[in-house]
C-alpha positions as CSV (number, residue, x, y, z in Angstrom):
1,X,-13.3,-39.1,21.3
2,X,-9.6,-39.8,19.8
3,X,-9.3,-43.7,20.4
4,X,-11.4,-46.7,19.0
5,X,-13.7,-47.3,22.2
6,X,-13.9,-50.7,24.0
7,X,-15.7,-52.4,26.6
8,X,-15.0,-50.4,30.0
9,X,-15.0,-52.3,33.7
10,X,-16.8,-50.3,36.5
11,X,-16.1,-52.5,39.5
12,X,-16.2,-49.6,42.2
13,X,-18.6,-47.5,43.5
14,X,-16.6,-44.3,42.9
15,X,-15.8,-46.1,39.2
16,X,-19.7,-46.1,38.2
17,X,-20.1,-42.0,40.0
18,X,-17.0,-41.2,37.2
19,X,-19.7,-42.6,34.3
20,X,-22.5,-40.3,35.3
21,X,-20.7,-36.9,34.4
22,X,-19.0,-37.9,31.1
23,X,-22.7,-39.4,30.4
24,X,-24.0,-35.9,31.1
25,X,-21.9,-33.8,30.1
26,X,-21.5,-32.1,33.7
27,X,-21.3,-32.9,37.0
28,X,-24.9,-33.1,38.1
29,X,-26.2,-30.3,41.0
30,X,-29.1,-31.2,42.9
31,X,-30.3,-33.6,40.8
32,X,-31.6,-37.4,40.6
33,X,-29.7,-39.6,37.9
34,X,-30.6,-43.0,36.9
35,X,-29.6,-45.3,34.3
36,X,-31.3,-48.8,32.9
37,X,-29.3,-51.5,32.9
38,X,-29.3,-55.0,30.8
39,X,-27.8,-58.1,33.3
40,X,-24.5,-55.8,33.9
41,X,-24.5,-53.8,30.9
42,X,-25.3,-50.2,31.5
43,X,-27.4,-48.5,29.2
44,X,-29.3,-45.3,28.7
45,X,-28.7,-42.9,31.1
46,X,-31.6,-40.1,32.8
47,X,-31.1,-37.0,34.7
48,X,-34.0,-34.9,36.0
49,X,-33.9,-31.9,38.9
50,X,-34.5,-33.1,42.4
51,X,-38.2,-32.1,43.3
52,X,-38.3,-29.0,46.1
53,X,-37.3,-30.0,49.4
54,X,-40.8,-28.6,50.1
55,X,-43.0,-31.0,48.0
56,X,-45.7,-33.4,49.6
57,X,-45.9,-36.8,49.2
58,X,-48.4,-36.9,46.1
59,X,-45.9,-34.7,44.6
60,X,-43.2,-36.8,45.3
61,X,-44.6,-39.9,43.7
62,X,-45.7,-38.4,40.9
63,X,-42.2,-37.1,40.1
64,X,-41.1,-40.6,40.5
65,X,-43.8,-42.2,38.4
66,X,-42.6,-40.1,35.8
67,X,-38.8,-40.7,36.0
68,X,-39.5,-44.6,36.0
69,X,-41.9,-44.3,33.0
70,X,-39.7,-42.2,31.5
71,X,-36.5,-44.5,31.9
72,X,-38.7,-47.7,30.8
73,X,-38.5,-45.9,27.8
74,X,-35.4,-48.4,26.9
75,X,-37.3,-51.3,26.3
76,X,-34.3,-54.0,26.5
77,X,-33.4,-53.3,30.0
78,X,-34.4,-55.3,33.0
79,X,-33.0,-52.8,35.7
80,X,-31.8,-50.2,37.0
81,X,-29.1,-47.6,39.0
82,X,-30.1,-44.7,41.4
83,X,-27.4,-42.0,41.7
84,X,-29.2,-38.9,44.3
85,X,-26.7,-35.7,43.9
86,X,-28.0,-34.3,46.9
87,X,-27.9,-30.2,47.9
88,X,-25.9,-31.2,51.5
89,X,-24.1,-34.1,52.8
90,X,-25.8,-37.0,54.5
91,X,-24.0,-37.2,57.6
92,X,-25.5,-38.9,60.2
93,X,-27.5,-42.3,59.9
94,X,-31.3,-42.1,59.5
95,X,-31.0,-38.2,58.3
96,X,-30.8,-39.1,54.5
97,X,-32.0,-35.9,53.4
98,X,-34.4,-37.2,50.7
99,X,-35.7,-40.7,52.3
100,X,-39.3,-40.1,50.9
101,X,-37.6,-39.9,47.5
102,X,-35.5,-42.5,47.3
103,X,-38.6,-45.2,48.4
104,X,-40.5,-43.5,46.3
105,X,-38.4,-44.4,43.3
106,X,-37.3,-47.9,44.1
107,X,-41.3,-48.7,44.1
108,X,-41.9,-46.6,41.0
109,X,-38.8,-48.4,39.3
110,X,-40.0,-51.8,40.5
111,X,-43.3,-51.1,38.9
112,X,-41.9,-50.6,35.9
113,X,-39.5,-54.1,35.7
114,X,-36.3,-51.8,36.9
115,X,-35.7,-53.1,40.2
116,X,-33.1,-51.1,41.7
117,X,-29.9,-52.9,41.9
118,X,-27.7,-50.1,43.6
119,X,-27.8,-46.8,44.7
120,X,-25.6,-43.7,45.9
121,X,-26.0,-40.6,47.4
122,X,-23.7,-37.8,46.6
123,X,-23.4,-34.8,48.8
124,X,-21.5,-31.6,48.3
125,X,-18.2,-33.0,49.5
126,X,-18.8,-37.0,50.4
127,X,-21.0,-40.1,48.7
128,X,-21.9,-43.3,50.1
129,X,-24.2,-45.8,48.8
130,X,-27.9,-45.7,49.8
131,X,-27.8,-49.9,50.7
132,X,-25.5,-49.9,53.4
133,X,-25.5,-47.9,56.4
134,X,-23.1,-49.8,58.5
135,X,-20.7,-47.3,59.7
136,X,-17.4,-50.9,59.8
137,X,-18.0,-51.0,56.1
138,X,-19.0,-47.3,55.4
139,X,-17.8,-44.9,57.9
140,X,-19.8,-41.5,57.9
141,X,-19.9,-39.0,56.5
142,X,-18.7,-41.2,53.7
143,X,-16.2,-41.0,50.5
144,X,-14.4,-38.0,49.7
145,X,-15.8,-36.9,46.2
146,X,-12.4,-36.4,45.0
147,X,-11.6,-40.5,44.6
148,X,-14.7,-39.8,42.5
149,X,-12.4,-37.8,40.1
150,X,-9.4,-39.8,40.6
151,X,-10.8,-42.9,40.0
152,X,-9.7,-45.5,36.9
153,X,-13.1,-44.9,35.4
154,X,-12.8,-41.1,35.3
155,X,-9.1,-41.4,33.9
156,X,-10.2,-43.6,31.4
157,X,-12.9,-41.0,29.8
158,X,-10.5,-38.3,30.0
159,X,-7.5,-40.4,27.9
160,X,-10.1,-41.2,25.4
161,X,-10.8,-37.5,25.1
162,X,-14.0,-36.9,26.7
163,X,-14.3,-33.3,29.5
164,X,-17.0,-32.9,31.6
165,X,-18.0,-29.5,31.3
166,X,-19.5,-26.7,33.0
167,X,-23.6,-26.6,33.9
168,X,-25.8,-26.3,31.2
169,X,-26.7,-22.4,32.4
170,X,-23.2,-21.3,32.4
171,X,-22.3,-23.3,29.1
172,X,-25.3,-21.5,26.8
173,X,-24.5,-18.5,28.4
174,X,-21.6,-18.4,26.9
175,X,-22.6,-20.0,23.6
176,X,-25.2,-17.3,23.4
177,X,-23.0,-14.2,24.3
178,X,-22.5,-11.5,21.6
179,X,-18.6,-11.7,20.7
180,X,-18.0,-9.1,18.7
181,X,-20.4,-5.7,19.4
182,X,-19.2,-4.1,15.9
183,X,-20.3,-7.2,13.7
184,X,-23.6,-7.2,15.7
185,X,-23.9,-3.5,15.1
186,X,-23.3,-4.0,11.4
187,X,-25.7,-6.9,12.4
188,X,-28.5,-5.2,13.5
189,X,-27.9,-2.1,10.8
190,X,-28.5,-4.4,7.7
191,X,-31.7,-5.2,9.4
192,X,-32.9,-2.0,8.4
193,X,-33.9,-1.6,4.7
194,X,-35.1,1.4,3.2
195,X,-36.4,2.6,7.0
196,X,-38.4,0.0,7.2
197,X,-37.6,-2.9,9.3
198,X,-36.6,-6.5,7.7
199,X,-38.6,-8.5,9.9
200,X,-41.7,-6.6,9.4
201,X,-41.8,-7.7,5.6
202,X,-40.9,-11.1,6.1
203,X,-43.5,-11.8,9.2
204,X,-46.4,-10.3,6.1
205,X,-45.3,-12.4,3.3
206,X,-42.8,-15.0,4.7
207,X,-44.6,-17.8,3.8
208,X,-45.4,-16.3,0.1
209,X,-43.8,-19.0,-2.1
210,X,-41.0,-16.9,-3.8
211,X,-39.8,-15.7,-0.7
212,X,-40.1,-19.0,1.6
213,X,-38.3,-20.4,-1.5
214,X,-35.3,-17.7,-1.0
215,X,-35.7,-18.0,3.2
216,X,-35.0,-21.2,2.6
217,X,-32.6,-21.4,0.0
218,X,-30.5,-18.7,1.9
219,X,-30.3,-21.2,5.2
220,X,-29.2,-24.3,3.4
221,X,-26.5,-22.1,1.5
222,X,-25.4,-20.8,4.8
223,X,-25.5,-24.1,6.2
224,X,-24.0,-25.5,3.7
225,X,-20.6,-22.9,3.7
226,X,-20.6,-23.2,6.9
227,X,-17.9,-22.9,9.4
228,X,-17.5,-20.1,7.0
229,X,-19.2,-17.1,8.7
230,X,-22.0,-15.2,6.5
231,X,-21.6,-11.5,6.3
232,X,-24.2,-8.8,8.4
233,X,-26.5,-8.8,5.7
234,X,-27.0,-11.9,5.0
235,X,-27.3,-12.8,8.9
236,X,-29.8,-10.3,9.0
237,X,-31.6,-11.8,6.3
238,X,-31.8,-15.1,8.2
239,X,-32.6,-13.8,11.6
240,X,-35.4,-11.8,9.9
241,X,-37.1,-15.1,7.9
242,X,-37.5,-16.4,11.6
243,X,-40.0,-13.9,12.1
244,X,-42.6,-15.7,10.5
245,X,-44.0,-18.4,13.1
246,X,-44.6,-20.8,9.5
247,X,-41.6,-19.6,8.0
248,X,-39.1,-20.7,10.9
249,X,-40.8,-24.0,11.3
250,X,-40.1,-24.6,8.0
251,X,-36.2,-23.1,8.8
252,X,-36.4,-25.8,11.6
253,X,-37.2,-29.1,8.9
254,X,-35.0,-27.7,6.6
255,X,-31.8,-28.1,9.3
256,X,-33.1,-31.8,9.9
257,X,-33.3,-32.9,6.4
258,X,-33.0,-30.4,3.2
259,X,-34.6,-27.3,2.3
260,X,-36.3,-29.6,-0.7
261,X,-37.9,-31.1,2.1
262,X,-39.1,-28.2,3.9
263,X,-40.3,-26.7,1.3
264,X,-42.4,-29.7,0.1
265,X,-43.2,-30.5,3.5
266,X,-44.5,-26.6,3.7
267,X,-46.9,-26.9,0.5
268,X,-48.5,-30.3,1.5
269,X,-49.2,-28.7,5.2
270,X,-51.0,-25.6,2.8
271,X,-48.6,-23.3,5.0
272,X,-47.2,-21.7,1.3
273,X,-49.4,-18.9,-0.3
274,X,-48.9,-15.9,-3.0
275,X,-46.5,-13.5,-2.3
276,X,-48.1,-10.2,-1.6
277,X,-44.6,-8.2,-0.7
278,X,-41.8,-7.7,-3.0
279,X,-39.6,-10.5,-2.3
280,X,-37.1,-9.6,0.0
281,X,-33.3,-11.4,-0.3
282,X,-29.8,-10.6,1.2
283,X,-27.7,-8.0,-0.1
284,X,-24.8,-9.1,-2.3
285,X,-25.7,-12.6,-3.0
286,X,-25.8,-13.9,-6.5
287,X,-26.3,-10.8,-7.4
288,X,-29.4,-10.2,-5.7
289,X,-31.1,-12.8,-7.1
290,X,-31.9,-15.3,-4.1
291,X,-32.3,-18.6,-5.9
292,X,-29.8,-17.9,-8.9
293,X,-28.3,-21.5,-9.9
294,X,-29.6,-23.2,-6.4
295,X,-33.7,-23.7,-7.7
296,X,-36.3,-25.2,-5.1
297,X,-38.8,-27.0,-7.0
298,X,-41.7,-28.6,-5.5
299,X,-43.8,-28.7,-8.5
300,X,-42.1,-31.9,-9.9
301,X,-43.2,-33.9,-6.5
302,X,-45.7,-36.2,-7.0
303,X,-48.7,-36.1,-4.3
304,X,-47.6,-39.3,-2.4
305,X,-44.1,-37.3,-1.5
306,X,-46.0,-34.0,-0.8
307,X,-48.4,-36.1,1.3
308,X,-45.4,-37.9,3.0
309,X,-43.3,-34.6,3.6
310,X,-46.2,-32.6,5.2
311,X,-46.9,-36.1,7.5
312,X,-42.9,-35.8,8.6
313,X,-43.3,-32.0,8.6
314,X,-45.4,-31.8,11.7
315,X,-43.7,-34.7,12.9
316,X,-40.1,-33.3,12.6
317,X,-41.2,-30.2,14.8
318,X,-42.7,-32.3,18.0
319,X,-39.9,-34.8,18.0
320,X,-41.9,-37.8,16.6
321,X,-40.7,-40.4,14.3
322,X,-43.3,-42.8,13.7
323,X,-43.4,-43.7,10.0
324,X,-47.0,-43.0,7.9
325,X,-47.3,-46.1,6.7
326,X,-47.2,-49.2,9.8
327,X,-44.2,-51.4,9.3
328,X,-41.9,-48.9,7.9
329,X,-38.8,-47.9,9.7
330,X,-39.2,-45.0,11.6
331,X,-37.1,-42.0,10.3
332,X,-34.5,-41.0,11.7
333,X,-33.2,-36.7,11.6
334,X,-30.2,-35.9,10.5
335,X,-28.2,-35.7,13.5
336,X,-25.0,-35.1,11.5
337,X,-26.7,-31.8,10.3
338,X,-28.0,-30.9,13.1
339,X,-25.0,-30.9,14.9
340,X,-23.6,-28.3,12.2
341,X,-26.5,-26.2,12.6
342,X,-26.2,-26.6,16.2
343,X,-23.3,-24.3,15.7
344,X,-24.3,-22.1,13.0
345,X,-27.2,-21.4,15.3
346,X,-24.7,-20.2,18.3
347,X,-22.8,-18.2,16.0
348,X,-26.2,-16.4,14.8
349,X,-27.1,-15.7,18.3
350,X,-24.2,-14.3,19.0
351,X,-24.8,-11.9,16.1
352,X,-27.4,-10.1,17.7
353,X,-28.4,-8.7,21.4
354,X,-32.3,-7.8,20.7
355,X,-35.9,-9.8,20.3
356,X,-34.6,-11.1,16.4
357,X,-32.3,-13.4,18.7
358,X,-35.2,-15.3,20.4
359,X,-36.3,-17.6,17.4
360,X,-32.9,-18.8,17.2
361,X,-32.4,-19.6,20.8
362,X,-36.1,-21.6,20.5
363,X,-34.5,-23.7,17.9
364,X,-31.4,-24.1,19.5
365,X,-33.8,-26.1,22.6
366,X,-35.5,-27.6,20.3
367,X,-32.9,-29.6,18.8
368,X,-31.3,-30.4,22.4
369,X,-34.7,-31.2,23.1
370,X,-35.2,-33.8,20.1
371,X,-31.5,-34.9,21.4
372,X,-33.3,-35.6,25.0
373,X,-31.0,-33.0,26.6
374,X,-33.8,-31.6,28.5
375,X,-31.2,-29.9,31.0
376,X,-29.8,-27.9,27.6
377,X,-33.2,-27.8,26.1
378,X,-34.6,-25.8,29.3
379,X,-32.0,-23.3,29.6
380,X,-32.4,-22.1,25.8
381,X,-36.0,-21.7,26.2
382,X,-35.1,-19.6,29.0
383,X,-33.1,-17.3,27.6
384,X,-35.7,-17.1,24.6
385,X,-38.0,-15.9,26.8
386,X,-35.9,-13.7,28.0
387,X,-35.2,-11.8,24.3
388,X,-39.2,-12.1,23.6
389,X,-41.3,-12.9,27.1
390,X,-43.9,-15.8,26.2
391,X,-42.6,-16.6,23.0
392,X,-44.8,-19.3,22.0
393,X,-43.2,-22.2,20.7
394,X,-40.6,-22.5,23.5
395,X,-43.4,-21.8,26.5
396,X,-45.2,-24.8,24.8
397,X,-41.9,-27.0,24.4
398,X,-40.7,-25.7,28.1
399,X,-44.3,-27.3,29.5
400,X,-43.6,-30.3,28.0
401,X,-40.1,-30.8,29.4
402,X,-42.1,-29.8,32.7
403,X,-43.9,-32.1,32.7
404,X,-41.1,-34.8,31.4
405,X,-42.0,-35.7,28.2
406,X,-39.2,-36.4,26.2
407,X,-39.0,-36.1,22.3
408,X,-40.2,-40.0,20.8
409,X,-37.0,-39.1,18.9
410,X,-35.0,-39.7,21.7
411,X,-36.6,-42.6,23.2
412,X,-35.8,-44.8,20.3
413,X,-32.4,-46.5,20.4
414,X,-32.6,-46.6,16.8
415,X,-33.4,-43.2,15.9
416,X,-31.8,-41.3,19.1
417,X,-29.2,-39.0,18.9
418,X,-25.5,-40.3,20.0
419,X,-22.8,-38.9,21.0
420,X,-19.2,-40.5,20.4
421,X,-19.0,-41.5,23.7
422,X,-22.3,-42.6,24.3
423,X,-21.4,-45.6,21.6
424,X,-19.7,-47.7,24.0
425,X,-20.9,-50.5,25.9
426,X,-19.7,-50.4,29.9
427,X,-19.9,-53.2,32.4
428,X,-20.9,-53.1,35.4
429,X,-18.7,-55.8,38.2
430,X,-20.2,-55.5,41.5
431,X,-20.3,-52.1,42.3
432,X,-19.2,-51.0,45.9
């Protein structure tokens, strides 16, 4: 966002609705928003799918247990906002299309010390709050959702630069798109050495230590010239170091702290061996020699910071950022790198069209995923599944967004992920 952000006044029902979609990024479709609030201070904001129409009772309070456990993650509020984007208008009193639901949450909140404070349902074309079904105040079927979008609030965000974007699905599908078939054909011919395949080596001897040491030493130099494109071969070279399971978790710490780290944090897990390949490296650069004037040396490390960088190693890959040692501040990713390899990552998957592309589409959930975009997070694990059907780490990571665990990560205020226009602090004056 361009301007220096201040304290904005939501004192309208359709003012509040115009927060939810800059908060998300989109406007939500079938979906059940709620956000914690301090006295009239909104806070962190939560968006989940709306259960099937079709789901029983037990079903439906377990789904709300989870969003209110879930939401309580923010530990200085004391309550909260209910915003149900519904699949069809509510048009008529007493039909409120999910009524099960909606109790179902205010007891699940309540339980949790987020009373609800307001609520809204938002149809396909008309909202109206949840509280007040007298048709003097609120006349059915409700709001148009256009003074939604031409409210102050929704002005506000756009002047300060913020766009609410397409859904999720249509957004990464986009991302993930190959641009440019010739590059990807040079792409997927550099991938090819000798006849043999790239990948092949590299999943046999990716974790041997000369060649982790030049896996990793090509991403951070890639990373690191970045937005300066790499060339086929050397994108080749990276796509192929994901094939080794160890390898690209070791990839995936080194783009939330430094390949140092990764490769420390690789030896202390014992996930480093002999090579027994030659060592594979990318065409043309420095001269063929992978690690030429860029060393990575873990032998210098004393055993306390091998110990500590294989405790953060594991850690780093399931989202958690407790410290090893109680009373230490948790650590807190690189969110500034991550961003940047957030879009290196696109532009690799848009380098390629076949399986090699899955391991990248993994990582790219993974780090919405440790940003607790579980809506982003979801879709790339799709599509990795698509490339490579059951790939393991995102089946794993897509259960646990199933069953609505967020990343610890991203439950932290202090070591969450932000973005610009998340910084701000908005007041709440009696929504209507």
């Amino acid at each position: 966002m361009n301007k220096p952000l201040e304290t904005i006044k939501v004192s309208a029902g359709e003012d509040l609705l115009a927060f939810i979609p800059h908060m998300v990024g989109y406007w939500p479709d079938a979906s059940i928003v709620a956000i914690s609030m301090l006295g009239k201070k909104l806070r962190a904001t939560m968006r989940l799918d709306l259960p099937p129409d079709s789901s029983s009772g037990k079903e439906v309070g377990r789904f709300a247990a989870i969003a209110a456990t879930q939401l309580a993650n923010d530990k200085g509020a004391d309550g909260s906002l209910i915003a149900i984007f519904g699949r069809q208008d509510w048009r008529v009193p007493g039909g409120l299309p999910q009524t099960q639901l909606y109790k179902a949450l205010r007891k699940a909140f309540e339980a949790q010390g987020l009373p609800v404070r307001d609520a809204w349902f938002i149809g396909t074309e008309h909202w109206r709050s949840l509280e007040c079904t007298d048709a003097r105040c609120c006349p059915w079927p409700g709001k148009e959702n256009l003074c939604i979008k031409e409210s102050f609030v929704n002005a506000e965000f756009i002047f300060r630069g913020s766009v609410v974007g397409r859904a999720p699905m249509e957004q990464v599908r986009e991302l993930i798109a190959v641009r440019d078939p010739e590059f990807a054909a040079s792409v997927a011919a550099a991938g090819v050495v000798g006849g043999e395949i790239l990948a092949g080596s590299m999943v046999i001897n990716g974790c041997g230590v000369q060649q982790l040491t030049a896996t990793l030493q090509a991403w951070a130099f890639s990373l690191e010239l970045w937005p300066k494109p790499p060339d086929p071969h050397m994108c080749a070279f990276l796509l192929a170091g994901l094939a080794n399971h160890s390898a690209r978790d070791a990839v995936m710490v080194l783009l939330a702290t430094t390949a140092e780290y990764a490769l420390a944090g690789a030896a202390g897990m014992s996930l480093v061996g002999p090579d027994t390949e030659p060592i594979m490296v990318a065409k043309n650069w420095y001269g063929g020699n992978q690690a030429a004037g860029r060393p990575l040396n873990v032998d210098c490390l004393s055993d306390d910071h091998l110990v500590e960088a294989a405790y953060n190693f594991s850690n780093i890959l399931i989202g958690a950022s407790e410290p090893r040692i109680p009373g230490e501040e948790p650590r807190v990713l690189d969110w500034a790198r991550l961003d940047k390899a957030e879009r290196f990552l696109q532009f690799l998957a848009q380098a390629s069209d076949d399986t090699d592309k899955a391991p990248v589409l993994c990582i790219l959930g993974w780090i919405q995923w440790c940003k607790g975009r579980g809506s982003w997070a979801g879709q790339y694990f799709q599509a990795c599944m698509d490339y490579q059907p059951g790939y393991r780490l995102a089946s794993l990571l897509e259960q646990l967004l199933s069953a609505g665990h967020v990343a610890e990560c991203a439950r932290n205020p202090k070591t969450a992920w932000h973005r610009d226009n998340q910084d701000k602090e908005t007041d709440l004056d009696e929504a209507a």
